[in-house]
LOKERO-36095 format. One record per residue: residue in three letters; residue number from 0; x negated, y, z negated of N, C-alpha, C in turn. Coordinates in Angstrom, 2 decimals. Example, Ala and Ser with C-alpha at 12.3 -4.5 7.8 and 13.67 -1.06 7.14 Angstrom:
SITE   resn   resi        nX        nY        nZ       caX       caY       caZ        cX        cY        cZ
SITE    ala      0    -13.19     -5.69     -7.80    -12.30     -4.50     -7.80    -13.20     -3.30     -7.80
SITE    ser      1    -12.85     -2.25     -7.08    -13.67     -1.06     -7.14    -12.90      0.03     -7.87
This chain:
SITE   resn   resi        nX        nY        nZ       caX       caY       caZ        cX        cY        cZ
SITE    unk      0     62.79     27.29     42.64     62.56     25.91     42.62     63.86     25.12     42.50
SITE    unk      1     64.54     25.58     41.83     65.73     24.90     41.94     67.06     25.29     43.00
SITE    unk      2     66.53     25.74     44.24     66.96     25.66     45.44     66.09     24.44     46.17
SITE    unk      3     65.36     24.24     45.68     64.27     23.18     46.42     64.60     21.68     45.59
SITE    unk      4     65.19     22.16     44.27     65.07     20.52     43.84     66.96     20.36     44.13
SITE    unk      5     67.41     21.40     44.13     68.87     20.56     45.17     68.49     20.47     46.30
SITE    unk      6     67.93     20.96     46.99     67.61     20.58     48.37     67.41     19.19     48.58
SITE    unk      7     66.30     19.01     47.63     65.45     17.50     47.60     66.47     16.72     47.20
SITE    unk      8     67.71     16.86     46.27     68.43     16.10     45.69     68.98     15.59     46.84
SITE    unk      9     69.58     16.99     47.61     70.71     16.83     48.11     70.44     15.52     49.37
SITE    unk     10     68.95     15.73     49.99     67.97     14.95     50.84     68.17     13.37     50.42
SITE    unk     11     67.95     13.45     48.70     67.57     11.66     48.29     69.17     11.32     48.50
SITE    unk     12     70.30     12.05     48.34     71.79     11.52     47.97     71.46     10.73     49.99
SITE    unk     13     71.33     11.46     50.50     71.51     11.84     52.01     70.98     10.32     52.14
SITE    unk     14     69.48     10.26     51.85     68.94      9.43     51.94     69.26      8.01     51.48
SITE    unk     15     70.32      8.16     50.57     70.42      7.35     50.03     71.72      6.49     50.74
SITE    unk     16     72.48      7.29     51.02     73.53      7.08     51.81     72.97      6.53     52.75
SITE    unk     17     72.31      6.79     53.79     71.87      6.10     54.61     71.44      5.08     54.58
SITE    unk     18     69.90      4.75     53.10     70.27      3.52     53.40     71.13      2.79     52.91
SITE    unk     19     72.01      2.75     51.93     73.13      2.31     52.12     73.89      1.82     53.38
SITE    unk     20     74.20      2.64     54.19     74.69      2.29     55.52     73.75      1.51     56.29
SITE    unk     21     72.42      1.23     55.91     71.53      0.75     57.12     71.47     -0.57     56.41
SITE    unk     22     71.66     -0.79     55.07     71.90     -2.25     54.22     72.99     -2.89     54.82
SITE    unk     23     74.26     -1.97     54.81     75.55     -2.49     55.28     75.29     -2.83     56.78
SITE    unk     24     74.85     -2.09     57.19     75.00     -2.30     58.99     73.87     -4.05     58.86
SITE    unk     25     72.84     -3.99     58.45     71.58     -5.05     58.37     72.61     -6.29     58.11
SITE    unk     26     73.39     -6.16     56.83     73.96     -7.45     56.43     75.68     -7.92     57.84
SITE    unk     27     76.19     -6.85     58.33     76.66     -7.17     59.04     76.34     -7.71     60.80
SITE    unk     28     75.15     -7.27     60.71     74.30     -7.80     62.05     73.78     -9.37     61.64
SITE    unk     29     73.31     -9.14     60.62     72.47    -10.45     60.39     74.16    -11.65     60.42
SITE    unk     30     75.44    -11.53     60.15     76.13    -12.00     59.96     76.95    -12.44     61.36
SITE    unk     31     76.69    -11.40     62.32     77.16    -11.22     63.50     75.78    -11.97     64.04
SITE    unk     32     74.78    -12.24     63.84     73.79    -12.63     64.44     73.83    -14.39     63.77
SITE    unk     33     74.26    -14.96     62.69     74.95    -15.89     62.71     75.56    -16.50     63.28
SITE    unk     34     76.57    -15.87     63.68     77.86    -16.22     63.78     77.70    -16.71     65.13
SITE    unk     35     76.90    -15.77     66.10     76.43    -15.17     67.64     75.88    -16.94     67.54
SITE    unk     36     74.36    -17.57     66.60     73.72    -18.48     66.41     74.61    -19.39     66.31
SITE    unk     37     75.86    -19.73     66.01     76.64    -21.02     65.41     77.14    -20.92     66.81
SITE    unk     38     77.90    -20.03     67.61     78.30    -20.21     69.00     77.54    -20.14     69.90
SITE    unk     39     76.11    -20.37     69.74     75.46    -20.69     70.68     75.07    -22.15     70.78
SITE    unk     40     75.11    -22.59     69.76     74.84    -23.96     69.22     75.99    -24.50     69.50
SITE    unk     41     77.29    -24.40     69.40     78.32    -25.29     70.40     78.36    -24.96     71.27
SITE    unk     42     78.19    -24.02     72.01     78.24    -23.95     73.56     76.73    -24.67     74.00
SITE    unk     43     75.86    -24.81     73.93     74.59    -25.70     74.00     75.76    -27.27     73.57
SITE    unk     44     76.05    -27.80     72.67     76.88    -28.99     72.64     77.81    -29.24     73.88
SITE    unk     45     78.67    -28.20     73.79     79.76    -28.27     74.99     78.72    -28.20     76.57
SITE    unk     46     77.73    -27.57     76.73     77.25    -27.69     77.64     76.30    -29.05     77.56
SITE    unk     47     76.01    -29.62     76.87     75.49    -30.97     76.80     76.22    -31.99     76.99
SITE    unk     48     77.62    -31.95     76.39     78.58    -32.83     76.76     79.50    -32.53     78.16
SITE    unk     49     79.40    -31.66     78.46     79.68    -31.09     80.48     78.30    -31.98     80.95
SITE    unk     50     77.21    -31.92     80.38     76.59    -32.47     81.91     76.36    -33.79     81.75
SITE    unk     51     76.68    -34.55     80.55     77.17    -36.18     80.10     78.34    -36.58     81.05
SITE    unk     52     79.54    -36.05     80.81     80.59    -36.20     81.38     80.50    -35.87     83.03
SITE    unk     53     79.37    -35.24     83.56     79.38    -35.23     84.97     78.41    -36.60     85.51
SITE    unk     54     77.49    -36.43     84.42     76.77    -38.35     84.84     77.88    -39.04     84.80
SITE    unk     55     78.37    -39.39     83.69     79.19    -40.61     83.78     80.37    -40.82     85.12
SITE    unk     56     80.81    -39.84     85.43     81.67    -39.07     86.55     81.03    -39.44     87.99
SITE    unk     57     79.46    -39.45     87.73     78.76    -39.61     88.87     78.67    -41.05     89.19
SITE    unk     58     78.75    -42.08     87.67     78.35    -43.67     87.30     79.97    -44.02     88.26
SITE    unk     59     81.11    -43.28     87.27     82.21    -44.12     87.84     83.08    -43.86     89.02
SITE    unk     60     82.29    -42.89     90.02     82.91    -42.63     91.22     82.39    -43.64     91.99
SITE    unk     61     80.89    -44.63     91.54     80.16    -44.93     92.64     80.81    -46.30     92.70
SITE    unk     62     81.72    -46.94     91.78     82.83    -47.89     91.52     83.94    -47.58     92.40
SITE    unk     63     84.85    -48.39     93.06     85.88    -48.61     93.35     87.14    -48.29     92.72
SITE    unk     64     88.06    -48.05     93.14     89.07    -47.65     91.94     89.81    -48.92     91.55
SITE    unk     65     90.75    -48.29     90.59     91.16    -49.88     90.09     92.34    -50.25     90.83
SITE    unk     66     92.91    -49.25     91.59     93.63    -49.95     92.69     92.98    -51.23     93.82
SITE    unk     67     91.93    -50.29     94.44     91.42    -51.10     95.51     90.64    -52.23     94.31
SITE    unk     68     90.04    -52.44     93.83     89.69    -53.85     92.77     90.87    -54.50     93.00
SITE    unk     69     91.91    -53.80     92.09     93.25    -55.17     91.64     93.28    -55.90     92.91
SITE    unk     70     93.57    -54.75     94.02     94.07    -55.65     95.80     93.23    -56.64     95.88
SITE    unk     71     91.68    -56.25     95.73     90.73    -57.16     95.96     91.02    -58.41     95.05
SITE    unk     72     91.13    -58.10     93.91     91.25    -59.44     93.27     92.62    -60.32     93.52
SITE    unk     73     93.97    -59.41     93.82     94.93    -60.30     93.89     94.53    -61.33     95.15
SITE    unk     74     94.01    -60.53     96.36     93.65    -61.37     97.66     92.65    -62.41     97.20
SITE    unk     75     91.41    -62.32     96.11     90.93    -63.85     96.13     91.56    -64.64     95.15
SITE    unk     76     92.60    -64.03     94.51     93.49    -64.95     93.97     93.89    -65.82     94.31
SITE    unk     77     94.73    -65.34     95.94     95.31    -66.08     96.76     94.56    -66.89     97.07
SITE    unk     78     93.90    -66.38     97.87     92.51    -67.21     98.41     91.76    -68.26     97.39
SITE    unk     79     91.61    -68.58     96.33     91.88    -69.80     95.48     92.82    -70.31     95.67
SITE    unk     80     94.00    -69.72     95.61     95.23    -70.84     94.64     95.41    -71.92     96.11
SITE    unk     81     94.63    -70.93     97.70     95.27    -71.75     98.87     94.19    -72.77     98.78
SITE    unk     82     92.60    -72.29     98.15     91.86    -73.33     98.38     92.06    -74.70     97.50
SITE    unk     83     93.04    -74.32     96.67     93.02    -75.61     95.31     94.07    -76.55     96.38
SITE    unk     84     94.76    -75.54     96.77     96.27    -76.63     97.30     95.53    -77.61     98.36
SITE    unk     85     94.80    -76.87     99.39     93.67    -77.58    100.56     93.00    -78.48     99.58
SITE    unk     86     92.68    -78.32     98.49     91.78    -79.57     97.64     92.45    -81.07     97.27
SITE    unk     87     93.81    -80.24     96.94     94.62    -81.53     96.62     95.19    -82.11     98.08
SITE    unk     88     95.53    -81.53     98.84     95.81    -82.08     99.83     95.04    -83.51    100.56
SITE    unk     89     93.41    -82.31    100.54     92.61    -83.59    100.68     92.16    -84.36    100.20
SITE    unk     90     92.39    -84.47     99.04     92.16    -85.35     97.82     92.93    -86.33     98.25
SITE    unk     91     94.25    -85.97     98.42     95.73    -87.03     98.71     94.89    -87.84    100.03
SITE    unk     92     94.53    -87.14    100.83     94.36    -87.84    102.12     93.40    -88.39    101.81
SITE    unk     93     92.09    -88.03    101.46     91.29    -88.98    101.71     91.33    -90.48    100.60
SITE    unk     94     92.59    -90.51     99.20     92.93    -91.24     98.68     93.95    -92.02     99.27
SITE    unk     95     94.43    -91.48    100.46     95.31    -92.78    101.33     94.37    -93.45    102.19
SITE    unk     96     93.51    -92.45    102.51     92.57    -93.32    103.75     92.00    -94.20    103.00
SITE    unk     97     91.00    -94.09    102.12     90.71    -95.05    101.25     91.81    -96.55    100.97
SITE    unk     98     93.11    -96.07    100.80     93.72    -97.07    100.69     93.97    -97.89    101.90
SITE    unk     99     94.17    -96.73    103.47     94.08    -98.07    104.01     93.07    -98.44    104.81
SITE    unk    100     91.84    -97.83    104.03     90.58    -98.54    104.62     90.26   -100.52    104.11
SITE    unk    101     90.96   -100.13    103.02     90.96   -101.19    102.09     92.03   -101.87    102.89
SITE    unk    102     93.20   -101.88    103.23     93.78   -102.57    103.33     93.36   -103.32    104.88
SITE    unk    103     92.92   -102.44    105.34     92.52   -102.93    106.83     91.11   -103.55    107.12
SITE    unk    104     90.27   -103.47    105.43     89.44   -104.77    105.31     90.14   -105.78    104.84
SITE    unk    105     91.13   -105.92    103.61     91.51   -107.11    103.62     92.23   -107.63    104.96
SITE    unk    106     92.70   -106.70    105.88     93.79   -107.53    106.41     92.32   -108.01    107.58
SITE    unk    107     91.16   -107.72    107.54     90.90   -108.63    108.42     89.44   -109.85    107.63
SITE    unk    108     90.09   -109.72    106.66     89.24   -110.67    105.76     90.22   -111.96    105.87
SITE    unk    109     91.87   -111.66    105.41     92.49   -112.40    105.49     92.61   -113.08    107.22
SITE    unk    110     92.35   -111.87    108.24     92.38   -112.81    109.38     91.23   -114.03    109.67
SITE    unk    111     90.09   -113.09    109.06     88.73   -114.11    109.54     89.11   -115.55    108.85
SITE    unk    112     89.96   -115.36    107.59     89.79   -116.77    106.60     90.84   -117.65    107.53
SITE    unk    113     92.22   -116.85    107.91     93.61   -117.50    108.95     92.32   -118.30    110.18
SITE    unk    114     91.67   -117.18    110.80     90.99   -118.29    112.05     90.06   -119.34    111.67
SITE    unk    115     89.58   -119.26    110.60     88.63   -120.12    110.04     89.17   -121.40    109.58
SITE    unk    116     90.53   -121.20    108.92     91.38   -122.32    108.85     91.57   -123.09    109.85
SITE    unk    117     92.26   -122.42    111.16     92.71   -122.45    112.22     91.75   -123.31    112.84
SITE    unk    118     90.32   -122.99    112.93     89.66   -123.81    113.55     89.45   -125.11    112.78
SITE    unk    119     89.49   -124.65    111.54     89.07   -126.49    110.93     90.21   -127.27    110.93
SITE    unk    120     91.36   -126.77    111.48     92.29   -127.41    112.04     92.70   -127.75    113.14
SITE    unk    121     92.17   -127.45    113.76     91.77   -127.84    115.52     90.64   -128.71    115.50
SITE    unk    122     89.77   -128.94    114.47     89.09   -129.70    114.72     89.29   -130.79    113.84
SITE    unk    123     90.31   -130.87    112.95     90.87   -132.50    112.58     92.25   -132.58    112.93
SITE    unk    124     92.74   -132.39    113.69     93.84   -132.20    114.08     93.79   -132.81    115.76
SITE    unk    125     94.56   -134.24    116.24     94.01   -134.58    118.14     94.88   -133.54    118.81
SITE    unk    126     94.92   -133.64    120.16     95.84   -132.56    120.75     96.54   -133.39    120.93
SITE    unk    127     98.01   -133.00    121.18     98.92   -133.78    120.98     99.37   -133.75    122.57
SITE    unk    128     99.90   -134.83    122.61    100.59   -135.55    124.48    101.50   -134.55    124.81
SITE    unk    129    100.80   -134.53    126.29    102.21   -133.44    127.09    103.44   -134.78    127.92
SITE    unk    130    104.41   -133.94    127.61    105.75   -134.40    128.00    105.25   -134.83    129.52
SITE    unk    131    106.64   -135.39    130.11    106.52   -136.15    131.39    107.29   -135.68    132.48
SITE    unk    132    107.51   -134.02    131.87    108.34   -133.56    132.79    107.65   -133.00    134.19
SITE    unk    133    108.97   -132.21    134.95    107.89   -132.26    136.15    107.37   -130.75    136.31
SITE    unk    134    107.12   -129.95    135.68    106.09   -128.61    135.43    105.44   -129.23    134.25
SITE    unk    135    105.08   -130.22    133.37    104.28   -130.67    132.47    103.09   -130.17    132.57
SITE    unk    136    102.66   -130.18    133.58    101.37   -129.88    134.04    101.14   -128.59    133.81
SITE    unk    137    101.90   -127.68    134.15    101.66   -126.34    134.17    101.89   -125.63    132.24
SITE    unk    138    101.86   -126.57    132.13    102.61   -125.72    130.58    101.66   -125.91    129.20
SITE    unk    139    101.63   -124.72    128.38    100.20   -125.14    127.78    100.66   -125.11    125.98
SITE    unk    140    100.28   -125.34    125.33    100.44   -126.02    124.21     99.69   -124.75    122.92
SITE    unk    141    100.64   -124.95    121.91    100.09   -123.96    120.61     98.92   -124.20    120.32
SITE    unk    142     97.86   -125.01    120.99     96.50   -125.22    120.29     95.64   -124.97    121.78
SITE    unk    143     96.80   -124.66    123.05     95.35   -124.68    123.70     95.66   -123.32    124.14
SITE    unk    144     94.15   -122.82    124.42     93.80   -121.41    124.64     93.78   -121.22    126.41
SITE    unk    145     94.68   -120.59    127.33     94.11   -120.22    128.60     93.25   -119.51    129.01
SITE    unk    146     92.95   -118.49    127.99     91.64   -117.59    128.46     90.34   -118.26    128.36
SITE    unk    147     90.15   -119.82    127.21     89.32   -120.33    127.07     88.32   -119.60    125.71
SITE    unk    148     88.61   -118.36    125.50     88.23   -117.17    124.45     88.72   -118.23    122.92
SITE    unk    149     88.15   -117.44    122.41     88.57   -117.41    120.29     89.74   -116.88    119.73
SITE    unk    150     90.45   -116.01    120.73     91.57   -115.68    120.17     92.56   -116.34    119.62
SITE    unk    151     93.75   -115.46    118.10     94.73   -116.68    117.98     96.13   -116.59    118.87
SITE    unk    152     96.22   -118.16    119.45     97.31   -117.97    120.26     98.24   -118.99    119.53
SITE    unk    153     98.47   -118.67    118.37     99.33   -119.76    117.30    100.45   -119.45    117.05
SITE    unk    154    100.85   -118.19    117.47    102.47   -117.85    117.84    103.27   -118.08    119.22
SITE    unk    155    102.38   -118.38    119.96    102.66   -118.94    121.91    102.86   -120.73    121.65
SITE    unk    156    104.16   -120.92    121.47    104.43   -122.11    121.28    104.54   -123.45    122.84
SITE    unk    157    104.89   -122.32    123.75    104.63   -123.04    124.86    105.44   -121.85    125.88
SITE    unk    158    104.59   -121.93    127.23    105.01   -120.77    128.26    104.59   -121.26    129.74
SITE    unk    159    105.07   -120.70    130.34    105.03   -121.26    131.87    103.99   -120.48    132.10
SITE    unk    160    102.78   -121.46    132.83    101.81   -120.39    133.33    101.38   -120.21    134.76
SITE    unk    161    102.96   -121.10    135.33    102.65   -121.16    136.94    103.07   -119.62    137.60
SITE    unk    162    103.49   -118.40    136.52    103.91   -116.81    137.13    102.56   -116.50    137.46
């Protein structure tokens, strides 16, 4: 019997050892099986943030770059600063025309009032005697009109009209 109970001993040491080793191996798997779990969980992150960064990639290709923008914008830059100058320009002009729209009503306000005078002075005013010379006849006077018209002939002081 006591070949049988070292036997058995020798079996439980055996046994025992083992599990020993199958504790050790368990706690180093379960640790490696951790570890395996924590790098799967950032690579799941890193692969979540790869296919973020390929949307956004997808958002800002469908944009212009900021080269071709800037060009674009410097050109309607231009394209203002020429339309402001065209603004003032015509601003200027149509503030001269204005001025001499104005002036070219007064100047014929002031004419209508000059002929209006003119006539109420032709009409208290006699015609005055022609000379006794010998084209007298032919020669016509600051108040009289040859066309017979309304026009003013108040600078034609006297002219030969036998040409």
């Amino acid at each position: 019997m006591a070949l049988m109970e070292r036997s058995m001993d020798a079996d439980l040491q055996e046994y025992d050892k083992l599990q020993q080793q199958l504790d050790i191996d368990k706690a180093t798997i379960r640790q490696e099986i951790q570890s395996l779990q924590q790098t799967l969980a950032s690579e799941r992150l890193l692969r979540q943030d790869k296919l973020e960064y390929e949307a956004l990639a997808k958002t800002v290709n469908t944009y212009p770059s900021k080269l071709n923008t800037q060009q674009k914008l410097d050109f309607v830059q231009i394209e203002l600063d020429n339309l402001k100058e065209e603004e003032l320009r015509l601003d200027f002009e149509l503030e001269m025309r204005n001025k001499q729209v104005q002036l070219l009503l007064q100047s014929i306000f002031d004419l209508k009032t000059t002929l209006l005078e003119e006539e109420e002075e032709k009409a208290t005013t006699p015609e005055p005697q022609k000379s006794s010379n010998s084209n007298s006849g032919n020669l016509l006077w600051a108040d009289e009109n040859p066309t017979g018209d309304d026009r003013d002939v108040s600078n034609i002081e006297a002219m030969d009209i036998t040409t």
